[in-house]
MOPAC internal coordinates of N, CA, C and O (Angstrom, degrees):
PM7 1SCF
backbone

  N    0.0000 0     0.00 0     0.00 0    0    0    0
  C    1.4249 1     0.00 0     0.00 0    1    0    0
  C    1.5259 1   108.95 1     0.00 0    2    1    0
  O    1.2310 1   117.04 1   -36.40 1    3    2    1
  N    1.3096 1   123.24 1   143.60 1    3    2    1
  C    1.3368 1   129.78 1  -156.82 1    5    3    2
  C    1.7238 1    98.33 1  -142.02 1    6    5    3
  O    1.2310 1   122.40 1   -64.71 1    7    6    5
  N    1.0508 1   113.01 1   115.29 1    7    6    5
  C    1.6571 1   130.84 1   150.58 1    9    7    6
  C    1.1633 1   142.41 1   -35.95 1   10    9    7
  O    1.2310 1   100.73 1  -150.11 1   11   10    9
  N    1.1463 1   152.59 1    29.89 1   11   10    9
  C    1.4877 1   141.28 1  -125.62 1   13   11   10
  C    1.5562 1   109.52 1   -82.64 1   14   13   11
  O    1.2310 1   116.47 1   138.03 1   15   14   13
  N    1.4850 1   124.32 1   -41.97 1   15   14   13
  C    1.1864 1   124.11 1   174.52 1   17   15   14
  C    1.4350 1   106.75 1  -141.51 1   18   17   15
  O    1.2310 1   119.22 1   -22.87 1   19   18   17
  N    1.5377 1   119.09 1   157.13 1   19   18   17
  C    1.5051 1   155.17 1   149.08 1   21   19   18
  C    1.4421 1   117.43 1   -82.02 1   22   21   19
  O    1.2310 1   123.74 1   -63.92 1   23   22   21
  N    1.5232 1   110.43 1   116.08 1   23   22   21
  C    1.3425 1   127.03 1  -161.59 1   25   23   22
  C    1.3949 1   142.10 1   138.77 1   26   25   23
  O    1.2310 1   123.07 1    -0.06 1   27   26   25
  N    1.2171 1   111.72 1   179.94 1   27   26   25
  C    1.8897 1    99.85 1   157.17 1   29   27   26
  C    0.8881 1   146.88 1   -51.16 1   30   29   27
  O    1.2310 1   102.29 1   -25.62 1   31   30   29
  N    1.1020 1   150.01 1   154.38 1   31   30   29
  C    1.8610 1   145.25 1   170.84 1   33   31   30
  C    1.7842 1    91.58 1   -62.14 1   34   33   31
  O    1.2310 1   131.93 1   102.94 1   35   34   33
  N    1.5543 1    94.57 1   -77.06 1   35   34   33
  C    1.1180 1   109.46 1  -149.71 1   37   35   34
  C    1.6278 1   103.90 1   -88.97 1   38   37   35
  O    1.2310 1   112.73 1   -70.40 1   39   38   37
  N    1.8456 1   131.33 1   109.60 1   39   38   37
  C    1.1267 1   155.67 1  -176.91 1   41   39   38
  C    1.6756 1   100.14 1   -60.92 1   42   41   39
  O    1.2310 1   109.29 1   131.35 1   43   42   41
  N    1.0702 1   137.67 1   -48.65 1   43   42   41
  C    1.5069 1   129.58 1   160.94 1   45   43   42
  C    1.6767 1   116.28 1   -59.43 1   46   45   43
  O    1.2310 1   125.19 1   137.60 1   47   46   45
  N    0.9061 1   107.64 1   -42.40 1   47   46   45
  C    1.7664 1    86.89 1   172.08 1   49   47   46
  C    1.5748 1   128.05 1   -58.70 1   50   49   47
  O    1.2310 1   121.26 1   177.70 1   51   50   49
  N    0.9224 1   115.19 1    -2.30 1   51   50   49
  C    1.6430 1   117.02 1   169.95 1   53   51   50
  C    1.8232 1   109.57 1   -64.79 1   54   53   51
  O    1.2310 1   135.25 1   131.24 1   55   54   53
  N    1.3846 1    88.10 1   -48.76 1   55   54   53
  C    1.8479 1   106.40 1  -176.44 1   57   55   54
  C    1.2599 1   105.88 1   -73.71 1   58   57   55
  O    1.2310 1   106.03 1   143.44 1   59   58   57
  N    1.1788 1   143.54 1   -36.56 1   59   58   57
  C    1.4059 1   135.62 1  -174.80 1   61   59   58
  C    1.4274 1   113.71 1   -82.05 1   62   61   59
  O    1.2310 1   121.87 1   156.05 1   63   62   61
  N    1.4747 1   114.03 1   -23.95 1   63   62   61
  C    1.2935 1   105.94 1   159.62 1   65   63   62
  C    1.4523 1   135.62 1   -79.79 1   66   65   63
  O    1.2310 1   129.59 1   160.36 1   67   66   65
  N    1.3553 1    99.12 1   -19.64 1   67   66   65
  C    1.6215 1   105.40 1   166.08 1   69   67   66
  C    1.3292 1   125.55 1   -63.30 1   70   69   67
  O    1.2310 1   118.16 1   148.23 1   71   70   69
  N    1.4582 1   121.10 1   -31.77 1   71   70   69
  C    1.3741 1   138.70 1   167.78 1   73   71   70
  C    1.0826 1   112.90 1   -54.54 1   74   73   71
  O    1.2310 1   124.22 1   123.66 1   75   74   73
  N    1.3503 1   109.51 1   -56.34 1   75   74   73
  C    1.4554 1   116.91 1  -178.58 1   77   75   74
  C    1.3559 1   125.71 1   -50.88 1   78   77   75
  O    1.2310 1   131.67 1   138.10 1   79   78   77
  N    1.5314 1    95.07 1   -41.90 1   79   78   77
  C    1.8377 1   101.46 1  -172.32 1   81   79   78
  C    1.8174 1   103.08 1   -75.99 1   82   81   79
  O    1.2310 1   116.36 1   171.75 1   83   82   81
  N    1.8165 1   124.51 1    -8.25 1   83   82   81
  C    0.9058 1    90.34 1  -143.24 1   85   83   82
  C    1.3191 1    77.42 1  -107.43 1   86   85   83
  O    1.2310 1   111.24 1  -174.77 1   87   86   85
  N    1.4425 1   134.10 1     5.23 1   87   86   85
  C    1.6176 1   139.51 1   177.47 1   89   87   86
  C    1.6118 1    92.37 1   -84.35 1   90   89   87
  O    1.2310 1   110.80 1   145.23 1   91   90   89
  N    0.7215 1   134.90 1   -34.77 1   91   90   89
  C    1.3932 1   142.49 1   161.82 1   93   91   90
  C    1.8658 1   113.28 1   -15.83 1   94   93   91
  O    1.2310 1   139.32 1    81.08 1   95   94   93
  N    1.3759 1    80.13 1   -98.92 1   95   94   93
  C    1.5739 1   114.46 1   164.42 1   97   95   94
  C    1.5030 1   113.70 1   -38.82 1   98   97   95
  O    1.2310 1   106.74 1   148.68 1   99   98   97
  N    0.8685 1   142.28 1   -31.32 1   99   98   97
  C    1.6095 1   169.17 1  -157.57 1  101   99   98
  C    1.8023 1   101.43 1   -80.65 1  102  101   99
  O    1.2310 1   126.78 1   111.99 1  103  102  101
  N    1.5506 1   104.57 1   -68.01 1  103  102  101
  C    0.8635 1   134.02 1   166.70 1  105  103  102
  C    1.5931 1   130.43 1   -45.71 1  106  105  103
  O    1.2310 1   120.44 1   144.28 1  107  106  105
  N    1.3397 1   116.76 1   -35.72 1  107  106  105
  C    1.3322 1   123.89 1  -159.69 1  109  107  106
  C    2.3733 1    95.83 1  -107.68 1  110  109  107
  O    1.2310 1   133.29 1   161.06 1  111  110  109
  N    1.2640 1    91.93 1   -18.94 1  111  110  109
  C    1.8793 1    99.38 1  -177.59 1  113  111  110
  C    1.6189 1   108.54 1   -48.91 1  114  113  111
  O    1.2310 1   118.08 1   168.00 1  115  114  113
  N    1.4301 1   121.27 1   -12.00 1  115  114  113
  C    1.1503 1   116.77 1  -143.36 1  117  115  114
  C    1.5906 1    92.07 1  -133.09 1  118  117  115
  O    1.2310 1   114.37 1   -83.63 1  119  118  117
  N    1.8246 1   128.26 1    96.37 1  119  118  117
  C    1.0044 1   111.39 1   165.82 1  121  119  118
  C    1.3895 1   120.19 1  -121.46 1  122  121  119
  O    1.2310 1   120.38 1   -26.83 1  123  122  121
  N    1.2738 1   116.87 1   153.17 1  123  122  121
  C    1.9146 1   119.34 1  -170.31 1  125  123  122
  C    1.5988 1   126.79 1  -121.44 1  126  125  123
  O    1.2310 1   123.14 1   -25.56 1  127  126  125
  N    1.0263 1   111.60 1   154.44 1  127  126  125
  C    1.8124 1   104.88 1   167.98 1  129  127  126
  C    1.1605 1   107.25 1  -154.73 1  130  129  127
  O    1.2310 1   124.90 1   -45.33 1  131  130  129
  N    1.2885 1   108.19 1   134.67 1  131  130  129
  C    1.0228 1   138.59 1  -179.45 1  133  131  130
  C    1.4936 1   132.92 1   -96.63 1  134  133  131
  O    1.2310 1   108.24 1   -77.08 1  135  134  133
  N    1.4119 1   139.59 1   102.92 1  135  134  133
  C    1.5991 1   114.66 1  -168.42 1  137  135  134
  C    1.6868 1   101.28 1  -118.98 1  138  137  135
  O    1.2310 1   121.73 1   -40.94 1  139  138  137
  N    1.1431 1   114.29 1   139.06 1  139  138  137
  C    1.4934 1   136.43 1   178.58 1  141  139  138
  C    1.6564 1   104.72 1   -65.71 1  142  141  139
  O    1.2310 1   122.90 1   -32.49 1  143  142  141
  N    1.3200 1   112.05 1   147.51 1  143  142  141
  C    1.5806 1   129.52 1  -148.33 1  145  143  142
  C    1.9622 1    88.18 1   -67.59 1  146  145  143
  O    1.2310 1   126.44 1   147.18 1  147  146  145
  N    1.5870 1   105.23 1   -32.82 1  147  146  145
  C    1.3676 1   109.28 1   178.55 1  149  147  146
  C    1.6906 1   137.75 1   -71.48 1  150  149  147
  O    1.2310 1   133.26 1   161.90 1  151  150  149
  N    1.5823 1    91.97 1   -18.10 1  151  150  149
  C    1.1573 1   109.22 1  -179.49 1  153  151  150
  C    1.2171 1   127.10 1   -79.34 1  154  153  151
  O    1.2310 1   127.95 1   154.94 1  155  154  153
  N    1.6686 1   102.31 1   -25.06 1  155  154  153
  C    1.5110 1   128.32 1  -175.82 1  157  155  154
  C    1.4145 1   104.23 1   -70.88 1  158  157  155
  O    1.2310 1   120.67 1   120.06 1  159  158  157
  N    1.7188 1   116.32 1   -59.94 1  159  158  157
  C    0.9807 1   122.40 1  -177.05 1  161  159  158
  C    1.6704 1   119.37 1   -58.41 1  162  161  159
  O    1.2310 1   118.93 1   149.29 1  163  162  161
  N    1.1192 1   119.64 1   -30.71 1  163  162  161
  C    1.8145 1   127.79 1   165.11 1  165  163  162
  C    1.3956 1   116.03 1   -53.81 1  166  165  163
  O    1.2310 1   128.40 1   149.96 1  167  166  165
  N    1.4608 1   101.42 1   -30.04 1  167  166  165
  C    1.6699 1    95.00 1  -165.81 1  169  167  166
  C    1.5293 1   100.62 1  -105.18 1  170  169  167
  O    1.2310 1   119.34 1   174.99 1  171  170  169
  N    1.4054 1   118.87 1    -5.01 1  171  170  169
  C    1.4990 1   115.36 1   162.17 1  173  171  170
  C    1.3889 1   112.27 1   -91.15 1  174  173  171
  O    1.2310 1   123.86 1   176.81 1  175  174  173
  N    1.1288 1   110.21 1    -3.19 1  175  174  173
  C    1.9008 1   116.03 1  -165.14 1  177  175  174
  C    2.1905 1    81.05 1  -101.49 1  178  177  175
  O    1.2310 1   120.17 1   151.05 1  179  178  177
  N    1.0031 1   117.29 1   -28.95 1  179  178  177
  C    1.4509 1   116.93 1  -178.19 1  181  179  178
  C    1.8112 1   133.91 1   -98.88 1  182  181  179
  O    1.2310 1   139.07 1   174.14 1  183  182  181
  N    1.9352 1    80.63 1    -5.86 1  183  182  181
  C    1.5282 1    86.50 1   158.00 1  185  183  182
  C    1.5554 1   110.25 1  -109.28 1  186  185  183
  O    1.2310 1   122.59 1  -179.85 1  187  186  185
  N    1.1901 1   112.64 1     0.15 1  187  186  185
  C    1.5513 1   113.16 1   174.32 1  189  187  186
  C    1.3175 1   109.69 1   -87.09 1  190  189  187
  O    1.2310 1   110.34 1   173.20 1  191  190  189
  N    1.5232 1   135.76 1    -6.80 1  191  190  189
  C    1.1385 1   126.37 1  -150.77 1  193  191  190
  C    1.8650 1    77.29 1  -127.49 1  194  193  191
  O    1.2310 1   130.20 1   138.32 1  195  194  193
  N    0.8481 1    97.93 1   -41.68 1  195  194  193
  C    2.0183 1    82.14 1   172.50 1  197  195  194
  C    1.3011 1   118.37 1   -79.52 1  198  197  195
  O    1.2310 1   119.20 1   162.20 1  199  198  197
  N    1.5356 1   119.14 1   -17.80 1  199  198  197
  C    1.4385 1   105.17 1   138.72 1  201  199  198
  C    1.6450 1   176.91 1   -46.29 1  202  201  199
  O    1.2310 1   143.62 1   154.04 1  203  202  201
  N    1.9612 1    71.71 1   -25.96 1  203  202  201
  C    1.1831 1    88.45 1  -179.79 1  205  203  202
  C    1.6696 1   102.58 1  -124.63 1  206  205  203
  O    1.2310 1   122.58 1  -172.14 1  207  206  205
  N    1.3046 1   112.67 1     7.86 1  207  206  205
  C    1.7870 1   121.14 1   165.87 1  209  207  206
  C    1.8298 1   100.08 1   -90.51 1  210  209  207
  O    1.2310 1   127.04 1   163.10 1  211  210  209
  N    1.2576 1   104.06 1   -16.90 1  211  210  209
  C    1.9938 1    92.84 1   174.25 1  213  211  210
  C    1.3720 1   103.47 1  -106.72 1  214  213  211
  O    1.2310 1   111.95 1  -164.99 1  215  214  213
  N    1.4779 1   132.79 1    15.01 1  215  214  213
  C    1.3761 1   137.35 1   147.90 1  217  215  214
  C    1.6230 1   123.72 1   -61.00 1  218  217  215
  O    1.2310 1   126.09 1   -58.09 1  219  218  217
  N    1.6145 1   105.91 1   121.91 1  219  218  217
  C    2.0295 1    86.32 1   171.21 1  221  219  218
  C    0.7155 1   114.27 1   -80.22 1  222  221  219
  O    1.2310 1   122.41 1   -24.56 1  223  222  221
  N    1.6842 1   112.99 1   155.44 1  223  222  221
  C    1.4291 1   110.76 1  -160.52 1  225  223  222
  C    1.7836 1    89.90 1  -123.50 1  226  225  223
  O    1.2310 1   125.65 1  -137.59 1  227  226  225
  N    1.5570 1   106.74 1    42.41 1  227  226  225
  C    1.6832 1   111.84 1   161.44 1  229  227  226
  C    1.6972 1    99.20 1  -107.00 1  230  229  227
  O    1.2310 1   118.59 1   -47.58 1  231  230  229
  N    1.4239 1   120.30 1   132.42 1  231  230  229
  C    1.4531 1   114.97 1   154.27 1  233  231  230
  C    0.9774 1   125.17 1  -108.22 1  234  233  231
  O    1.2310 1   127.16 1   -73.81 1  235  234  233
  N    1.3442 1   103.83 1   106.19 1  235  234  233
  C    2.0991 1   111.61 1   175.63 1  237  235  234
  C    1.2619 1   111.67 1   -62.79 1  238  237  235
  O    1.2310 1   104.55 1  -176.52 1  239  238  237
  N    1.3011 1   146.13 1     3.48 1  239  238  237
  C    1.4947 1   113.90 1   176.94 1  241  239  238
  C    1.5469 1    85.21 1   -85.20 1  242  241  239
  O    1.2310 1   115.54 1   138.15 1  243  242  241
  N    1.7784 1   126.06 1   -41.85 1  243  242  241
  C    1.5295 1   114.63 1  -162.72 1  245  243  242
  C    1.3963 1   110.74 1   -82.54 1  246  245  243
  O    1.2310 1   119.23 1   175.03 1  247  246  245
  N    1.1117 1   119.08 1    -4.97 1  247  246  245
  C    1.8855 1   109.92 1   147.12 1  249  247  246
  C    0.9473 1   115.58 1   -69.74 1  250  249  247
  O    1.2310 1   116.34 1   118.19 1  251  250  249
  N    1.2976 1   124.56 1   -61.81 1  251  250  249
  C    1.6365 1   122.32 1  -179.33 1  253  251  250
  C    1.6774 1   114.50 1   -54.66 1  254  253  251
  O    1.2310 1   116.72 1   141.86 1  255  254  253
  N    1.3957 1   123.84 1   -38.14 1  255  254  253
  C    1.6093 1   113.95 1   154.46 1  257  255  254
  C    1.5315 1   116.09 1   -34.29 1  258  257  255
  O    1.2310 1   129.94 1   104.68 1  259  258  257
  N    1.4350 1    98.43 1   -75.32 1  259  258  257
  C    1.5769 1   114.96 1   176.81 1  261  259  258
  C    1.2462 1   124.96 1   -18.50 1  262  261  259
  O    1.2310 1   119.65 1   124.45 1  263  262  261
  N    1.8417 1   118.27 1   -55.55 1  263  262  261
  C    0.9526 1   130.80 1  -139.05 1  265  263  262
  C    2.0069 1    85.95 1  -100.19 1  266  265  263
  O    1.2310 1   116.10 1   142.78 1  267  266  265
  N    1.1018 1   125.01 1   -37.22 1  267  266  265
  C    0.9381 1   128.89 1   142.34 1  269  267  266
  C    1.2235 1   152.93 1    -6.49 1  270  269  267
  O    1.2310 1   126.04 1   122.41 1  271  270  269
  N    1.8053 1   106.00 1   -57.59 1  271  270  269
  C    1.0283 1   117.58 1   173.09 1  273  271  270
  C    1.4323 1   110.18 1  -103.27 1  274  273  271
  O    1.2310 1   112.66 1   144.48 1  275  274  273
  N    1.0138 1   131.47 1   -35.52 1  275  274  273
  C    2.0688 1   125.24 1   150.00 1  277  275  274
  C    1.3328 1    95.36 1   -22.23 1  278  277  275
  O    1.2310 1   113.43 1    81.64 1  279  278  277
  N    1.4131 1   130.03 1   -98.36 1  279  278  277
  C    0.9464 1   147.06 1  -136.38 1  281  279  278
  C    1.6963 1   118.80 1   -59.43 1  282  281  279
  O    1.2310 1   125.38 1   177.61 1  283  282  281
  N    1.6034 1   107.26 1    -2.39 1  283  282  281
  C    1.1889 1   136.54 1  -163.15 1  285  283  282
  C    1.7934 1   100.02 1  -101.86 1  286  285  283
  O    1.2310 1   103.65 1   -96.18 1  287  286  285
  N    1.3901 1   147.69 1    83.82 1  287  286  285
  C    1.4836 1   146.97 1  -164.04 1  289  287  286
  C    1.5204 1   102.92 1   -49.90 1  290  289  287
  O    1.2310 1   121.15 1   167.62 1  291  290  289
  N    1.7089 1   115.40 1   -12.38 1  291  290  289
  C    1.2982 1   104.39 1  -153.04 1  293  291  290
  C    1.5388 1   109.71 1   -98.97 1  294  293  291
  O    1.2310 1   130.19 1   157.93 1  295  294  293
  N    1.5937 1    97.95 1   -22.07 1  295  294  293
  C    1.6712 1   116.14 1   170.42 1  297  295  294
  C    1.3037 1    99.06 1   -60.03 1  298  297  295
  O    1.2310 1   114.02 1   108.91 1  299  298  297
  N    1.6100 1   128.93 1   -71.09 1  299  298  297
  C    1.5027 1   101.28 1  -163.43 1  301  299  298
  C    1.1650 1   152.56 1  -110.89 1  302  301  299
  O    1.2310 1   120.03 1   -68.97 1  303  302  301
  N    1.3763 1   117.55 1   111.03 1  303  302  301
  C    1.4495 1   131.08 1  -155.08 1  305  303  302
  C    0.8427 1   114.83 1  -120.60 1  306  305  303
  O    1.2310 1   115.44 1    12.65 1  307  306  305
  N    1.4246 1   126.26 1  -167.35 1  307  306  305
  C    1.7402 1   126.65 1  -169.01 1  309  307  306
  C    1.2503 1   117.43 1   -48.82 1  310  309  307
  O    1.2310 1   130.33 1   130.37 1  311  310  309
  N    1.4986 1    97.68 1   -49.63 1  311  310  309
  C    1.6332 1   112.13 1  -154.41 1  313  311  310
  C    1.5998 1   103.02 1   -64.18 1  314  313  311
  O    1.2310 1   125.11 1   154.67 1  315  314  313
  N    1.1819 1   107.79 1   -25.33 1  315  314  313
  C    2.0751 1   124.24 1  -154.94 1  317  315  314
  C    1.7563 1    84.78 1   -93.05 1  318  317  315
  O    1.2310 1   124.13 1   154.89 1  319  318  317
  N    1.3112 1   109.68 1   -25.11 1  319  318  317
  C    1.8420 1    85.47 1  -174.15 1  321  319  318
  C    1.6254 1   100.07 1   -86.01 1  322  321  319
  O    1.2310 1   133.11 1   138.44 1  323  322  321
  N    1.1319 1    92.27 1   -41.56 1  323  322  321
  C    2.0295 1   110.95 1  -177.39 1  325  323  322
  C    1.1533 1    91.65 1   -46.76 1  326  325  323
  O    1.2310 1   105.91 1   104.28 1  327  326  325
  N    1.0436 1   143.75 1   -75.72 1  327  326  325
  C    1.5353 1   136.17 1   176.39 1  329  327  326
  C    1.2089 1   138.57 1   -13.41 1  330  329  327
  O    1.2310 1   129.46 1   115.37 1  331  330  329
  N    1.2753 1    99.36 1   -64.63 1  331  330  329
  C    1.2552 1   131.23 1   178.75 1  333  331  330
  C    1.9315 1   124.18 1   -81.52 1  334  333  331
  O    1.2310 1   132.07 1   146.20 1  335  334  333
  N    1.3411 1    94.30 1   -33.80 1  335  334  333
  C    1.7448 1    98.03 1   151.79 1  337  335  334
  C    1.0193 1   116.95 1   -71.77 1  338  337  335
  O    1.2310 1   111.41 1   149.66 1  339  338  337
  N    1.9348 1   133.78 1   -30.34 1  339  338  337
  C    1.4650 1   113.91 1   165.64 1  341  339  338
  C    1.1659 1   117.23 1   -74.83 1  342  341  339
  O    1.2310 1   117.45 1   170.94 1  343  342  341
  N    1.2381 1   122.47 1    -9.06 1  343  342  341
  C    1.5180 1   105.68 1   179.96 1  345  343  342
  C    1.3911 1   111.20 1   -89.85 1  346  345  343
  O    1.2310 1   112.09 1  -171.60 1  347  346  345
  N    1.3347 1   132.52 1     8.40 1  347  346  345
  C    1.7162 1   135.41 1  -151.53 1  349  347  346
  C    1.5193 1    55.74 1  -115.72 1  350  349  347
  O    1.2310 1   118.17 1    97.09 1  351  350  349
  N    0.8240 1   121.10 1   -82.91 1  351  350  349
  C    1.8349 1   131.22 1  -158.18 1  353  351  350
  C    1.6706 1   106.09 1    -8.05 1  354  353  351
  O    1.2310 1   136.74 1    88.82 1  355  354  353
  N    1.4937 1    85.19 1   -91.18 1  355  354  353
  C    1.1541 1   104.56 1   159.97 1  357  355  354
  C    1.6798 1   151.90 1   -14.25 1  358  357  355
  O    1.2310 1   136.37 1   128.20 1  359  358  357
  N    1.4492 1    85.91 1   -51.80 1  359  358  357
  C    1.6486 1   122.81 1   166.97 1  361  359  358
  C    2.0011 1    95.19 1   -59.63 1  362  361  359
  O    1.2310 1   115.04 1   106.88 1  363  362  361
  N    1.0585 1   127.01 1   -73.12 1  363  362  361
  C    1.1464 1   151.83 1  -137.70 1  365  363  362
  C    2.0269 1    90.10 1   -95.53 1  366  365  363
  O    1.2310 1   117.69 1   159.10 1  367  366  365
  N    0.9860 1   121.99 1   -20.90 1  367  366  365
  C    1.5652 1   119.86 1  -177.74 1  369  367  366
  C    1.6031 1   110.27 1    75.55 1  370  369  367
  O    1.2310 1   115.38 1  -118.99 1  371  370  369
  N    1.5329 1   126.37 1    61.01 1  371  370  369
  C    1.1294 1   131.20 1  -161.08 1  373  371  370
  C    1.7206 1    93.30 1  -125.84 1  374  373  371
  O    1.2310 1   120.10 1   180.00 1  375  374  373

């Protein structure tokens, strides 16, 4: 038994596969994304909301008012407690 050649049968199939692979490749150069009018709005509704959960929610200028006006003999008087017991009152259904 004798050998004559190493290879394919068929001498056109080399070329048709090259084509093939190179429509391939052709195909894949081009990638996209797309986000829905809803999706947009979620992820701005979700960076606003971690924005404002890593906010403190102490305000020093209205302590420092506060602390201010205590410390002031002239703020508190009758009228400022009277006030302020109706509103505890109040608060509480008294």
């Amino acid at each position: 038994m004798t050998v004559d050649r190493i290879g394919s049968i068929d001498p056109i199939q080399n070329s048709k596969k090259t084509g093939r692979s190179e429509a391939l490749h052709k195909k894949t150069d081009i990638d996209s994304v797309s986000l829905s009018h809803e999706a947009v709005e979620k992820g701005d509704l979700y960076q606003a909301i971690e924005l404002v959960s890593s906010a403190s929610d102490v305000r020093t200028d209205k302590i420092a008012e506060l602390k201010r006006k205590i410390n002031d003999p002239a703020y508190i008087n009758d009228t400022v407690i009277n006030k302020t017991a109706e509103k505890i009152m109040d608060l509480f259904g008294l």
